[in-house]
PyMOL Python script that loads the backbone (N, CA, C, O; Angstrom):
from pymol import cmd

cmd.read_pdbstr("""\
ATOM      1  N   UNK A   1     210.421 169.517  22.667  1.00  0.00           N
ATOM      2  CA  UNK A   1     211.480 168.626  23.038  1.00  0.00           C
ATOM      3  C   UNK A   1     212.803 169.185  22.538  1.00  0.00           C
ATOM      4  O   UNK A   1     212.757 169.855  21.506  1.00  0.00           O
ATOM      5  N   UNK A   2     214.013 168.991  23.155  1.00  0.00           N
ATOM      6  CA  UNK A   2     215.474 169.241  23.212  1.00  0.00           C
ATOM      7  C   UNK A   2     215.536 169.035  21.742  1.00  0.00           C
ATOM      8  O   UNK A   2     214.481 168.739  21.181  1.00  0.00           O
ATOM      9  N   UNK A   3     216.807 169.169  20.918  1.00  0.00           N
ATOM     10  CA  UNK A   3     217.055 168.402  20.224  1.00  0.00           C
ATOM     11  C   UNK A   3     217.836 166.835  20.519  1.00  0.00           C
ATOM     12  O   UNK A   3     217.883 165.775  19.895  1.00  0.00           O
ATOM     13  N   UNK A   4     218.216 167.172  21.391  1.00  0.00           N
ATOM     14  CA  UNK A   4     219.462 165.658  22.005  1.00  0.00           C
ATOM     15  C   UNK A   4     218.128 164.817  22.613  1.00  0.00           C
ATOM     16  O   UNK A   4     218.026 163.596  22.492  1.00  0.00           O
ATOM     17  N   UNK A   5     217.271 165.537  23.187  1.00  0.00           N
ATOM     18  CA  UNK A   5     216.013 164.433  23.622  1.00  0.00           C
ATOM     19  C   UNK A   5     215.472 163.407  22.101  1.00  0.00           C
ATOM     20  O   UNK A   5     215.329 162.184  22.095  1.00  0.00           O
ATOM     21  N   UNK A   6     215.286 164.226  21.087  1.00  0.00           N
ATOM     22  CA  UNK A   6     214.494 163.336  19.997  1.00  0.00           C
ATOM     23  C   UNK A   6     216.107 162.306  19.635  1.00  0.00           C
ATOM     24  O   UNK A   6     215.931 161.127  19.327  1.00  0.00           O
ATOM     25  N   UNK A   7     217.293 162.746  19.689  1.00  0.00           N
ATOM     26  CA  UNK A   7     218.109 161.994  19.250  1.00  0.00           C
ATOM     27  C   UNK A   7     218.315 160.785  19.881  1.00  0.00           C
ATOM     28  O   UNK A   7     218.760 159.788  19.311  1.00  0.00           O
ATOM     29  N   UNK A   8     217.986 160.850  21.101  1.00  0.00           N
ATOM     30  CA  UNK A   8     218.160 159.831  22.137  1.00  0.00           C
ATOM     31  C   UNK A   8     216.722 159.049  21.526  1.00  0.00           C
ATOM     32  O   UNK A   8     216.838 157.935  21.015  1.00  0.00           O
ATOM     33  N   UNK A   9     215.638 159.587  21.603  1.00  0.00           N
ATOM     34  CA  UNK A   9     214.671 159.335  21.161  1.00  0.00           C
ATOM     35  C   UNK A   9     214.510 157.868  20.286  1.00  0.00           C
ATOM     36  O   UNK A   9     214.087 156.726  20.470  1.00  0.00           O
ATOM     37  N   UNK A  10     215.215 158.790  19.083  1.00  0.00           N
ATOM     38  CA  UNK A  10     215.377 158.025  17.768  1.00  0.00           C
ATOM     39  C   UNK A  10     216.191 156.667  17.849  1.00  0.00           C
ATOM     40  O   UNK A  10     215.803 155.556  17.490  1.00  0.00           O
ATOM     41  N   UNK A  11     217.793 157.128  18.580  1.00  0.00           N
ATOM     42  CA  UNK A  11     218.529 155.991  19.193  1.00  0.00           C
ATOM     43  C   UNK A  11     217.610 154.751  20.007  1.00  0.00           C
ATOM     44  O   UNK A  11     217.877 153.613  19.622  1.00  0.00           O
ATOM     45  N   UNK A  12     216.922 154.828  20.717  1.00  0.00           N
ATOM     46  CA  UNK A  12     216.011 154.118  21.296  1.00  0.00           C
ATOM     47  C   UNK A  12     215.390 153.438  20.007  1.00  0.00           C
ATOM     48  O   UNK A  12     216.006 152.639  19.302  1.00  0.00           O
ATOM     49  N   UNK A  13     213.926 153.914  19.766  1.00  0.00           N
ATOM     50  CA  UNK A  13     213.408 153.059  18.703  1.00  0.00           C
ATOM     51  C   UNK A  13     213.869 152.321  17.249  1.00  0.00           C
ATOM     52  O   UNK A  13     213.293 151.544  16.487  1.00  0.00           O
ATOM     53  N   UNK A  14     215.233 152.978  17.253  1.00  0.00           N
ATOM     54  CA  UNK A  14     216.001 151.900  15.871  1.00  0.00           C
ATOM     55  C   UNK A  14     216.273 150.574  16.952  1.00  0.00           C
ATOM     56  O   UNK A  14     215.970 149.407  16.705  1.00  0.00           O
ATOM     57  N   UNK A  15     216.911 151.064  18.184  1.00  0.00           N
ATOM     58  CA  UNK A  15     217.816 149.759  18.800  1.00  0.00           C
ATOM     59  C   UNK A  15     216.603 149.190  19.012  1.00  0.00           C
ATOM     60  O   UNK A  15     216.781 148.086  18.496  1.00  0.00           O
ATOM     61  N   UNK A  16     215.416 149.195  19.448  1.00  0.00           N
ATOM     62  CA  UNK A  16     214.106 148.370  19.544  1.00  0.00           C
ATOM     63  C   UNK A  16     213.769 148.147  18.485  1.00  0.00           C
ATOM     64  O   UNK A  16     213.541 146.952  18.672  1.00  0.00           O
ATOM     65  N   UNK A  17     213.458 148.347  17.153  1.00  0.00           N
ATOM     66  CA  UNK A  17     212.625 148.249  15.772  1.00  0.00           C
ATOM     67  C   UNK A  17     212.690 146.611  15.654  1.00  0.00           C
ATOM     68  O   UNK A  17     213.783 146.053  15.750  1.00  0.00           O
ATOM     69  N   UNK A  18     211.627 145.948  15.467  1.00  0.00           N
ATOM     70  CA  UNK A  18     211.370 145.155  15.183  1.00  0.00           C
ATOM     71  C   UNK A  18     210.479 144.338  14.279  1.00  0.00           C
ATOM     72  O   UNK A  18     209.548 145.044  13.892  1.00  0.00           O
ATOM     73  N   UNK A  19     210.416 143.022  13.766  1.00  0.00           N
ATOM     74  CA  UNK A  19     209.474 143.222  12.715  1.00  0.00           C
ATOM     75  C   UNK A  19     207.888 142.714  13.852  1.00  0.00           C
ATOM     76  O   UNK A  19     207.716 141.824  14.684  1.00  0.00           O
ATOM     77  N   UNK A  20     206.947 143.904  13.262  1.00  0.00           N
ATOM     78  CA  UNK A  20     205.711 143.700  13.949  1.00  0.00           C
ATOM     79  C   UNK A  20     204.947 142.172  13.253  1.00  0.00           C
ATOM     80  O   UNK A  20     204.487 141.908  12.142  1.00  0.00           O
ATOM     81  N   UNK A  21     205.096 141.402  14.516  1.00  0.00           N
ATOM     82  CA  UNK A  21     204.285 139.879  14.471  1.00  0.00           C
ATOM     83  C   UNK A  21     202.794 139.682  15.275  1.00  0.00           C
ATOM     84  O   UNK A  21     202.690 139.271  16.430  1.00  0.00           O
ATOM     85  N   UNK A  22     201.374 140.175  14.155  1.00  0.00           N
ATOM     86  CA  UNK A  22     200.126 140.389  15.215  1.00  0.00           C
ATOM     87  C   UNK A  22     200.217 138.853  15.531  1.00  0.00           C
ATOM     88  O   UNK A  22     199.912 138.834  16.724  1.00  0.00           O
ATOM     89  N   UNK A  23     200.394 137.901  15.256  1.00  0.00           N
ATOM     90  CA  UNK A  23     199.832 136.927  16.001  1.00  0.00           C
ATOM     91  C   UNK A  23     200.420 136.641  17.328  1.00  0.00           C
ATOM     92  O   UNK A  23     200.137 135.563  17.850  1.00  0.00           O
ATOM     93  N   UNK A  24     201.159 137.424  17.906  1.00  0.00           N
ATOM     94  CA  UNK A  24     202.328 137.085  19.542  1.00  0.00           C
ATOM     95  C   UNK A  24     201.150 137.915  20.076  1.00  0.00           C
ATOM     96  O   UNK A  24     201.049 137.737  21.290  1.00  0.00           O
ATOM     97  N   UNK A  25     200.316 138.677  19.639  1.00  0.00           N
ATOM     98  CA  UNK A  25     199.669 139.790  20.675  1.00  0.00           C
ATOM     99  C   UNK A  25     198.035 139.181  20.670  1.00  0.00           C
ATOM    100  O   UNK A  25     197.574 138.562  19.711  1.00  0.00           O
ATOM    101  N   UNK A  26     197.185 139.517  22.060  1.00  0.00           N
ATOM    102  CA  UNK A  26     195.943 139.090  22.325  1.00  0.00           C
ATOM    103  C   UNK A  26     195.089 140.074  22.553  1.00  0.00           C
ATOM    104  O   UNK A  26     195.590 140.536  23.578  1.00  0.00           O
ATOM    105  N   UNK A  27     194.219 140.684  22.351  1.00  0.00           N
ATOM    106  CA  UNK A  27     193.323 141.578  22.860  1.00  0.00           C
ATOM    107  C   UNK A  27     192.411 141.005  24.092  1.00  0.00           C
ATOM    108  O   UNK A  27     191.397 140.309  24.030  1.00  0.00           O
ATOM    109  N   UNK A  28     193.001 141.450  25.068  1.00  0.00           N
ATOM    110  CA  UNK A  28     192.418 140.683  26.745  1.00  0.00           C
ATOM    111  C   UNK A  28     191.671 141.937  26.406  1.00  0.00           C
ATOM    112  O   UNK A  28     190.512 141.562  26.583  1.00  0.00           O
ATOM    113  N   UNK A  29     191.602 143.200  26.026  1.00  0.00           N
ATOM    114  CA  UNK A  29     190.688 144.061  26.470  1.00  0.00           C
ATOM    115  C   UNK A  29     189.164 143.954  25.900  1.00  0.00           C
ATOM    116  O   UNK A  29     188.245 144.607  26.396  1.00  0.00           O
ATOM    117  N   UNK A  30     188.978 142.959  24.680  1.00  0.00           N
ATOM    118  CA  UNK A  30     187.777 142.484  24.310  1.00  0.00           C
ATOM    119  C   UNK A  30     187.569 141.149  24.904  1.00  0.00           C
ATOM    120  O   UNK A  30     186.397 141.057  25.271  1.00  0.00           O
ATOM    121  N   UNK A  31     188.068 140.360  25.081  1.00  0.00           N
ATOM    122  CA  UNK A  31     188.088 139.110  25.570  1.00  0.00           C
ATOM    123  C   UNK A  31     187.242 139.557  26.934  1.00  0.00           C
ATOM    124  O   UNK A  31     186.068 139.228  27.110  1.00  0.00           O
ATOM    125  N   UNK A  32     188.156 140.502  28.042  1.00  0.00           N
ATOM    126  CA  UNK A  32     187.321 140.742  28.857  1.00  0.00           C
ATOM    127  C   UNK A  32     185.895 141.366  28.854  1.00  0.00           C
ATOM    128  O   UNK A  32     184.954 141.091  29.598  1.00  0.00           O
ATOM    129  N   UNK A  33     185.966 142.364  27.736  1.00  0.00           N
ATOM    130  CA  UNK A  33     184.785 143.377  27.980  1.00  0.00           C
ATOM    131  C   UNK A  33     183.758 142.305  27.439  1.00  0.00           C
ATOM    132  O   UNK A  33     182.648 142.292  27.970  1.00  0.00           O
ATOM    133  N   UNK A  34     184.025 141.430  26.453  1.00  0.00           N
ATOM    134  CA  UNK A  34     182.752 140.221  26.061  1.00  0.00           C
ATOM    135  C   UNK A  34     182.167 139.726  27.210  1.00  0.00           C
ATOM    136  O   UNK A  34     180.966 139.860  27.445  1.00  0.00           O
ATOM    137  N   UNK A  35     183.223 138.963  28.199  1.00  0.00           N
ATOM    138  CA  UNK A  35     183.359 137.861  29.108  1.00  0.00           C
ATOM    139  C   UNK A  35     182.130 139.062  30.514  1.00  0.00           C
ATOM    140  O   UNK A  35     181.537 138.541  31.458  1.00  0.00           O
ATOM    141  N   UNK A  36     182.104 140.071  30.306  1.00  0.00           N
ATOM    142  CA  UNK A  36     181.633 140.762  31.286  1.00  0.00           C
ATOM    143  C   UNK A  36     179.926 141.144  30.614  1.00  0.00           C
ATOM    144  O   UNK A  36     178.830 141.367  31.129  1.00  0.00           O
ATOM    145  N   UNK A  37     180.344 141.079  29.512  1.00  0.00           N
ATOM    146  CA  UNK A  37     178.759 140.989  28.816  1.00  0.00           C
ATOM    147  C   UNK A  37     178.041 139.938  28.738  1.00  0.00           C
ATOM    148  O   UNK A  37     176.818 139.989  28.872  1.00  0.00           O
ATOM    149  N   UNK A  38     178.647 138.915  28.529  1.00  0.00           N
ATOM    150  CA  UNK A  38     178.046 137.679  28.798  1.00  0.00           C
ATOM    151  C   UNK A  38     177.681 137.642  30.658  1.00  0.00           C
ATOM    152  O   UNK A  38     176.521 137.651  31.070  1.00  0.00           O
ATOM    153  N   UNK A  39     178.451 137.615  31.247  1.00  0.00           N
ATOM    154  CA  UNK A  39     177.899 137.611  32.672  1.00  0.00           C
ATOM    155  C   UNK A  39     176.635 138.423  32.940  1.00  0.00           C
ATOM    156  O   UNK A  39     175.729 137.808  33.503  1.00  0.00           O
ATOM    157  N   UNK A  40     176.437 139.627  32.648  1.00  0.00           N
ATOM    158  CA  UNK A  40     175.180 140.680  32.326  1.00  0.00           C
ATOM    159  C   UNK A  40     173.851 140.176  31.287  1.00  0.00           C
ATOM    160  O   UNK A  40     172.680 140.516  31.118  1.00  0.00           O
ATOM    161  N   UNK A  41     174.561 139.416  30.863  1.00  0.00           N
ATOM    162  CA  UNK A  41     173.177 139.010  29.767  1.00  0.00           C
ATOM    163  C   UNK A  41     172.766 137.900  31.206  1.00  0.00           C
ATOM    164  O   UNK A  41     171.682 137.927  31.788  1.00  0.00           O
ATOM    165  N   UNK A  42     173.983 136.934  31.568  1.00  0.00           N
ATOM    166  CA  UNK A  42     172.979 135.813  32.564  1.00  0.00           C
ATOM    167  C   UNK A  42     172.817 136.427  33.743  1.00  0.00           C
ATOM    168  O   UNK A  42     173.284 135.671  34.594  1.00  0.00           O
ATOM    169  N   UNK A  43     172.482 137.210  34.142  1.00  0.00           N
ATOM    170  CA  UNK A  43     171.912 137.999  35.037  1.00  0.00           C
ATOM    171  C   UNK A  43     173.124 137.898  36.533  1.00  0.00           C
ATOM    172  O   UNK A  43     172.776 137.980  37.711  1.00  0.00           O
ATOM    173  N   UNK A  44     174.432 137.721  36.066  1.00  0.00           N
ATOM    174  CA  UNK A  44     175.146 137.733  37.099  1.00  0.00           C
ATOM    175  C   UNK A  44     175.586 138.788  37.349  1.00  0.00           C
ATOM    176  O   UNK A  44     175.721 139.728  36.565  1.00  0.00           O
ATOM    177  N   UNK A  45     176.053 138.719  39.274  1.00  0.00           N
ATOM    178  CA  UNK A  45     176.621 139.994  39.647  1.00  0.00           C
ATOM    179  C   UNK A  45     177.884 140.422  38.833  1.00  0.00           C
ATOM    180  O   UNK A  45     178.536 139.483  38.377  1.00  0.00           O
ATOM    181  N   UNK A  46     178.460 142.023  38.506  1.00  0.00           N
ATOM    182  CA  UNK A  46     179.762 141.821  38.054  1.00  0.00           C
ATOM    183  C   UNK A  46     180.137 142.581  38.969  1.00  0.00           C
ATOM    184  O   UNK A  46     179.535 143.436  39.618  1.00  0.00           O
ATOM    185  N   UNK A  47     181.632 142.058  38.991  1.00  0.00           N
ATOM    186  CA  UNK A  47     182.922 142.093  39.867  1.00  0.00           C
ATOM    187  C   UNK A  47     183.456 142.768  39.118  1.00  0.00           C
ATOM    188  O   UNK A  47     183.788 142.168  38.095  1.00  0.00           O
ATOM    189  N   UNK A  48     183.819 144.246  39.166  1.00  0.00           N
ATOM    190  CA  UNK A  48     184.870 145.402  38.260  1.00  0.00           C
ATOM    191  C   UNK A  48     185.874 145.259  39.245  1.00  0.00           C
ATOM    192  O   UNK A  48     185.594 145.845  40.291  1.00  0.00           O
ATOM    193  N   UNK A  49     186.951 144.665  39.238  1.00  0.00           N
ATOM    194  CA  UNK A  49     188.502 145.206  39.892  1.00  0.00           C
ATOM    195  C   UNK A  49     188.791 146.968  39.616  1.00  0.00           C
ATOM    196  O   UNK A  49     188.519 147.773  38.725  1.00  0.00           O
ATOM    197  N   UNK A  50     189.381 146.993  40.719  1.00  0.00           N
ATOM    198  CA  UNK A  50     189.880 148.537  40.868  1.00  0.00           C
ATOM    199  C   UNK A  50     190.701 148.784  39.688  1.00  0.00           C
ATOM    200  O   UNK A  50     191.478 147.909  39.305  1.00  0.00           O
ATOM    201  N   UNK A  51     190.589 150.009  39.020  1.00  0.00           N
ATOM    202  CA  UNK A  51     191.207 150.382  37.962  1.00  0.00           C
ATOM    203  C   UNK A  51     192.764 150.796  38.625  1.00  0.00           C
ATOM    204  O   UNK A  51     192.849 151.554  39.591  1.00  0.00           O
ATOM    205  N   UNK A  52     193.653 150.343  38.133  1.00  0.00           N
ATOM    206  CA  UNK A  52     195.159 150.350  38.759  1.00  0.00           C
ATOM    207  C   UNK A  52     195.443 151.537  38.373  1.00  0.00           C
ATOM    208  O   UNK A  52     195.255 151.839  37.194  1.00  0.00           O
ATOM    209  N   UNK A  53     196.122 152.757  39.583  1.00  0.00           N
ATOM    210  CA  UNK A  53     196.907 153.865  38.964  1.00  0.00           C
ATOM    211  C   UNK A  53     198.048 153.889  38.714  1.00  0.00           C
ATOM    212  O   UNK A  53     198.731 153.436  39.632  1.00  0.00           O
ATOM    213  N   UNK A  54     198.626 154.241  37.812  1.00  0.00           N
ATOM    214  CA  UNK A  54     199.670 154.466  36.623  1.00  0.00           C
ATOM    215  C   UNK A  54     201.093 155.259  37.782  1.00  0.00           C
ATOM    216  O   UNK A  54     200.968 156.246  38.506  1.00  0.00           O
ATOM    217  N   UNK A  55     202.230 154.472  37.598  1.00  0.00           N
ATOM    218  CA  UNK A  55     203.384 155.006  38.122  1.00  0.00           C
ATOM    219  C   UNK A  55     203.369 156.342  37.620  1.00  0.00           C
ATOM    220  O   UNK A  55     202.700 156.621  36.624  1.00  0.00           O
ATOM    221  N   UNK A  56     204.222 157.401  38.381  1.00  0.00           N
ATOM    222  CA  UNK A  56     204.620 159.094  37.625  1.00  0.00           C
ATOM    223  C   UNK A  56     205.596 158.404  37.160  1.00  0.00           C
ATOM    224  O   UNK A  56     206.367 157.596  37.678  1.00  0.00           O
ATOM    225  N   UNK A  57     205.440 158.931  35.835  1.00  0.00           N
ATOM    226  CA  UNK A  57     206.059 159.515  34.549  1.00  0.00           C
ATOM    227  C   UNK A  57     208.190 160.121  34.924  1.00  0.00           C
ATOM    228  O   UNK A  57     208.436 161.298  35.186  1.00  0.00           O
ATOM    229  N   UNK A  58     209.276 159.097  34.853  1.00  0.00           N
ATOM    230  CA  UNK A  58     210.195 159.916  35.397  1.00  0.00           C
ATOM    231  C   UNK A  58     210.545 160.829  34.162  1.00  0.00           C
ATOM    232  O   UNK A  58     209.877 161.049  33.152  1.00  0.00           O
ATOM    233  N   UNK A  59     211.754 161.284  34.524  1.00  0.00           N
ATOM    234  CA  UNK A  59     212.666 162.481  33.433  1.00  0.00           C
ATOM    235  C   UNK A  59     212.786 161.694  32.208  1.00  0.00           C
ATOM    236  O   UNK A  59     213.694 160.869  32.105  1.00  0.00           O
ATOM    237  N   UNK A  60     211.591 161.965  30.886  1.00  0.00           N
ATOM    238  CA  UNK A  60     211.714 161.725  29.815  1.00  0.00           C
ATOM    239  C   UNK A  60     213.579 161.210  29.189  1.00  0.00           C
ATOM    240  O   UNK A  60     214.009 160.141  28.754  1.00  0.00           O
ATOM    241  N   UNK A  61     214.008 162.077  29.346  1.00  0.00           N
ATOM    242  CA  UNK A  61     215.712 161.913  29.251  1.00  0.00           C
ATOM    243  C   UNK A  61     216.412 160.996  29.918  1.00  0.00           C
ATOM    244  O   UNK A  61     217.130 160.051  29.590  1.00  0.00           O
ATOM    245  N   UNK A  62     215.964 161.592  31.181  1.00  0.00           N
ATOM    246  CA  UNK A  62     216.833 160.441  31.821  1.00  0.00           C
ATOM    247  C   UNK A  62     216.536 158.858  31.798  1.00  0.00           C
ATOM    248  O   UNK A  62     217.327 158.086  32.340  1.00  0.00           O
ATOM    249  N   UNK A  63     215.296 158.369  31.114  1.00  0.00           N
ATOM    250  CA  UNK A  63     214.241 157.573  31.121  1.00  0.00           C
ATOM    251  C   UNK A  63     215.196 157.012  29.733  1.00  0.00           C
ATOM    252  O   UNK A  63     216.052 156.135  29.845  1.00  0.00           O
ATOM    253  N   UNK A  64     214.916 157.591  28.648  1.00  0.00           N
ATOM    254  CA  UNK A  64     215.925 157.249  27.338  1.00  0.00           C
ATOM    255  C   UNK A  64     217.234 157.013  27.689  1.00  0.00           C
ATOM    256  O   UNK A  64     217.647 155.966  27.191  1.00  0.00           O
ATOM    257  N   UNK A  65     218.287 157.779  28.570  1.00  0.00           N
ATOM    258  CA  UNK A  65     219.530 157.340  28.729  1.00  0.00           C
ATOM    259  C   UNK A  65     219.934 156.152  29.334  1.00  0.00           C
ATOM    260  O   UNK A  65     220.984 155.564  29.073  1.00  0.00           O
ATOM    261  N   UNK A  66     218.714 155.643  30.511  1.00  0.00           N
ATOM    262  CA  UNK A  66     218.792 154.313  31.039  1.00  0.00           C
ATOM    263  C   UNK A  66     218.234 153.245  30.614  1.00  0.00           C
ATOM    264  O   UNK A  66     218.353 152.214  31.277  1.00  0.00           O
ATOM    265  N   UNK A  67     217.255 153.261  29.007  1.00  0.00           N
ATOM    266  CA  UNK A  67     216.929 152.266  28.001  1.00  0.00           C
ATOM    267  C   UNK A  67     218.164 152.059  26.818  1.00  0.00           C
ATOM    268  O   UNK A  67     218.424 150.960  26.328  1.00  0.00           O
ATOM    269  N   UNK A  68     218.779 153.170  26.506  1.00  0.00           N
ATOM    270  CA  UNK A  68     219.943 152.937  25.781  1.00  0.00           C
ATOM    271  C   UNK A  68     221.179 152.558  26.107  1.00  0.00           C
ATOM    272  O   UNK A  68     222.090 152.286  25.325  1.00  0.00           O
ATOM    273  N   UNK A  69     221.206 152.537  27.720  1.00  0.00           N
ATOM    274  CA  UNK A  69     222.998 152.047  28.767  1.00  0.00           C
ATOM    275  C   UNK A  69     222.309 150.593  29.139  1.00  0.00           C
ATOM    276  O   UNK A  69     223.157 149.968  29.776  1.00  0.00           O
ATOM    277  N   UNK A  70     221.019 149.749  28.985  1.00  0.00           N
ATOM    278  CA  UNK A  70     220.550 149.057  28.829  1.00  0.00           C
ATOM    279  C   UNK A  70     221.054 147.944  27.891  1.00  0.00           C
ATOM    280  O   UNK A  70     221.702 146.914  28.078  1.00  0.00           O
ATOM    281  N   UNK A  71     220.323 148.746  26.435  1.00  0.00           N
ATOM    282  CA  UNK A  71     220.715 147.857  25.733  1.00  0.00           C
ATOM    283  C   UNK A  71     222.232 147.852  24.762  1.00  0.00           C
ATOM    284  O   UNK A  71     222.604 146.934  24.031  1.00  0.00           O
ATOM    285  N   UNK A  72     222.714 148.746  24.934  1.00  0.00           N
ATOM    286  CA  UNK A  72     224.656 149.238  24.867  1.00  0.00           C
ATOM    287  C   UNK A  72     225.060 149.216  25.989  1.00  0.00           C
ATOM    288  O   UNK A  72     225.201 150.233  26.669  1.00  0.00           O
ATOM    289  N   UNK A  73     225.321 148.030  26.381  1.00  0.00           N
ATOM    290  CA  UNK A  73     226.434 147.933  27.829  1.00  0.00           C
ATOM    291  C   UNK A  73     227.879 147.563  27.059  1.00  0.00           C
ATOM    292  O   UNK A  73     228.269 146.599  26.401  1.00  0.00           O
ATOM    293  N   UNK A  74     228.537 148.991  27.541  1.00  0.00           N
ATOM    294  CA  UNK A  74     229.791 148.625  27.229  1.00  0.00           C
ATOM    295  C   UNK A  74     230.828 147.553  27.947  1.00  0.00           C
ATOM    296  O   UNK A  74     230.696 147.311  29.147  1.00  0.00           O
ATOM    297  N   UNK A  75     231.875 146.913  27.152  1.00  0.00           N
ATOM    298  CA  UNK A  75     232.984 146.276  26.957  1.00  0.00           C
ATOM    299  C   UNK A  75     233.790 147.080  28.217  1.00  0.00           C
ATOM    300  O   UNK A  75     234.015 148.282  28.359  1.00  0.00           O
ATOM    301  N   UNK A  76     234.110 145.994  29.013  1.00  0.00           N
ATOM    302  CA  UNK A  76     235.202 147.053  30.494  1.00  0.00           C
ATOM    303  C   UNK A  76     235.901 147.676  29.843  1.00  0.00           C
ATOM    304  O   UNK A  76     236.179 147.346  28.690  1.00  0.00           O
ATOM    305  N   UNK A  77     236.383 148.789  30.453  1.00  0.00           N
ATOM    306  CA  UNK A  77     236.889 149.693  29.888  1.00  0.00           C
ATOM    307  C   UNK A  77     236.778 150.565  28.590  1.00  0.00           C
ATOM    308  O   UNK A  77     237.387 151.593  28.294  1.00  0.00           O
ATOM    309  N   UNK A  78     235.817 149.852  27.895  1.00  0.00           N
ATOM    310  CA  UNK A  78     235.174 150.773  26.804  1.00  0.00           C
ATOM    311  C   UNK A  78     234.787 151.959  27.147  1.00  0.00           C
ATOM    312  O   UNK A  78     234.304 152.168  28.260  1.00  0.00           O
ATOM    313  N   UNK A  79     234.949 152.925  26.216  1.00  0.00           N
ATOM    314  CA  UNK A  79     234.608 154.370  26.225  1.00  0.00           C
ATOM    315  C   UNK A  79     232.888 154.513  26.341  1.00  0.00           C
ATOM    316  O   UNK A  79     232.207 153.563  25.955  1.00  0.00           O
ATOM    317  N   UNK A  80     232.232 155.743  26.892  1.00  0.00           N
ATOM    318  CA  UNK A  80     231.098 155.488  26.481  1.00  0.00           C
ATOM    319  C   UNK A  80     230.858 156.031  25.436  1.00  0.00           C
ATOM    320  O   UNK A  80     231.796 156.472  24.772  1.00  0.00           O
ATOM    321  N   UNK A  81     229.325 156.172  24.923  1.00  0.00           N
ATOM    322  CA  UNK A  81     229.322 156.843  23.660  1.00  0.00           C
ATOM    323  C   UNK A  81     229.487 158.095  23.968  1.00  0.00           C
ATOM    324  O   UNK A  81     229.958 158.289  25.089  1.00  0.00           O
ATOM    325  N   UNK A  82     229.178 159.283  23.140  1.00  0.00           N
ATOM    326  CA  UNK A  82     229.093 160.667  23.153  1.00  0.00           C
ATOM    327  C   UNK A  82     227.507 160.783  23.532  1.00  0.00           C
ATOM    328  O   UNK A  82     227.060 161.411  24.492  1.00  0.00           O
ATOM    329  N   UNK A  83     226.974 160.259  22.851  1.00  0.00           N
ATOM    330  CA  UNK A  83     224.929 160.779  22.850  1.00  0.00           C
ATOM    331  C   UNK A  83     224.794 159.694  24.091  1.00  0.00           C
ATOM    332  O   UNK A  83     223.598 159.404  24.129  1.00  0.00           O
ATOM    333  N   UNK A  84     225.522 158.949  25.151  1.00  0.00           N
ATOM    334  CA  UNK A  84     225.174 158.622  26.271  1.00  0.00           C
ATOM    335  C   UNK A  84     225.514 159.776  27.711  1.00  0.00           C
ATOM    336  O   UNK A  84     225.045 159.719  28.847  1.00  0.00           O
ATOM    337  N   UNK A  85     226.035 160.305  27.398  1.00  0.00           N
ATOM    338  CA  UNK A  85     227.037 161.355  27.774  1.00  0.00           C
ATOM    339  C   UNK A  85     226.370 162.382  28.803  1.00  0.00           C
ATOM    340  O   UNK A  85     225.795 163.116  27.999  1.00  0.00           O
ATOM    341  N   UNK A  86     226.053 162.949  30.173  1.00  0.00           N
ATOM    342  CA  UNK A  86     225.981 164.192  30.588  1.00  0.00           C
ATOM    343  C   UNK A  86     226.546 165.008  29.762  1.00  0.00           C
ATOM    344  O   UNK A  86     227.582 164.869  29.112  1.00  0.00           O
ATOM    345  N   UNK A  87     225.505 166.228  29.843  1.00  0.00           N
ATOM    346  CA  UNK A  87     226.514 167.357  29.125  1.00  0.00           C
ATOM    347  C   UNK A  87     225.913 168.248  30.250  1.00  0.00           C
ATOM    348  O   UNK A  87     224.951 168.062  30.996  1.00  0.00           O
ATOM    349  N   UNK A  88     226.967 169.478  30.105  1.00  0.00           N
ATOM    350  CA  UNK A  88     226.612 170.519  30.746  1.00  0.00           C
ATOM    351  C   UNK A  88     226.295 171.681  30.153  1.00  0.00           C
ATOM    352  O   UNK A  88     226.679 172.147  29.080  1.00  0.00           O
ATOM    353  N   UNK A  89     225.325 172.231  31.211  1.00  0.00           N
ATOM    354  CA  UNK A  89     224.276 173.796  30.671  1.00  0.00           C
ATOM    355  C   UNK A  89     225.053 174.580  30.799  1.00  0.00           C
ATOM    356  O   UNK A  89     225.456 174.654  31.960  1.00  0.00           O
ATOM    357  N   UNK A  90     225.781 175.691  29.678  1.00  0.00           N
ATOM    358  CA  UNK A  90     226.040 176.751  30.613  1.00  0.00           C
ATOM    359  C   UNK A  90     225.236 177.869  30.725  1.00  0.00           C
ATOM    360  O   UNK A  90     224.415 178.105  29.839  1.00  0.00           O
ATOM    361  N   UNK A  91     225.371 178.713  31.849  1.00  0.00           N
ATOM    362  CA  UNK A  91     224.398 179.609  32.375  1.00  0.00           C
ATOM    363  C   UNK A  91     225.080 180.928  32.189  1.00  0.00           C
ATOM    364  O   UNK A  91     224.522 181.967  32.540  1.00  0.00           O
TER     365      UNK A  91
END
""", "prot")
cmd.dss("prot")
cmd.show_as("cartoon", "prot")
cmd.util.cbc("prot")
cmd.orient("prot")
């Protein structure tokens, strides 16, 4: 990775950091896999839904620059930051 990629990176997960609360979260993935064992023990048919495929993956970068212009929306006419910034390659 870039170095400006991990910085963006980093920028991201401070502006997200939060304090971790397990009780907001559920494990549906045991809930279900029980709920499907129990159906198998009573001798019922099981119904597997199609396993859903996963969107492609966009530009890591560009992916971070539009979670951080997200949650830093500038003030009209505010400047943007610098680490929001195009820069250019030179060749």
């Amino acid at each position: 990775m870039a170095p400006r990629e991990v910085e963006l990176a980093g920028l991201l997960v401070e502006a997200l950091a939060a304090r971790f609360e397990p009780g907001k979260y559920k494990d549906t993935y045991r809930e279900n896999l029980r709920a499907l064992l129990d159906a198998k023990i009573r001798g019922e048919e099981l119904k597997l839904e199609a396993l859903a495929v996963p969107a492609p993956v966009p530009d890591i970068l560009e992916g971070l620059k539009a979670s951080l212009a997200r949650l830093k929306k500038p003030a009209a006419g505010a400047e943007r930051s610098p680490a929001l910034m195009p820069t250019t390659v030179a060749r």
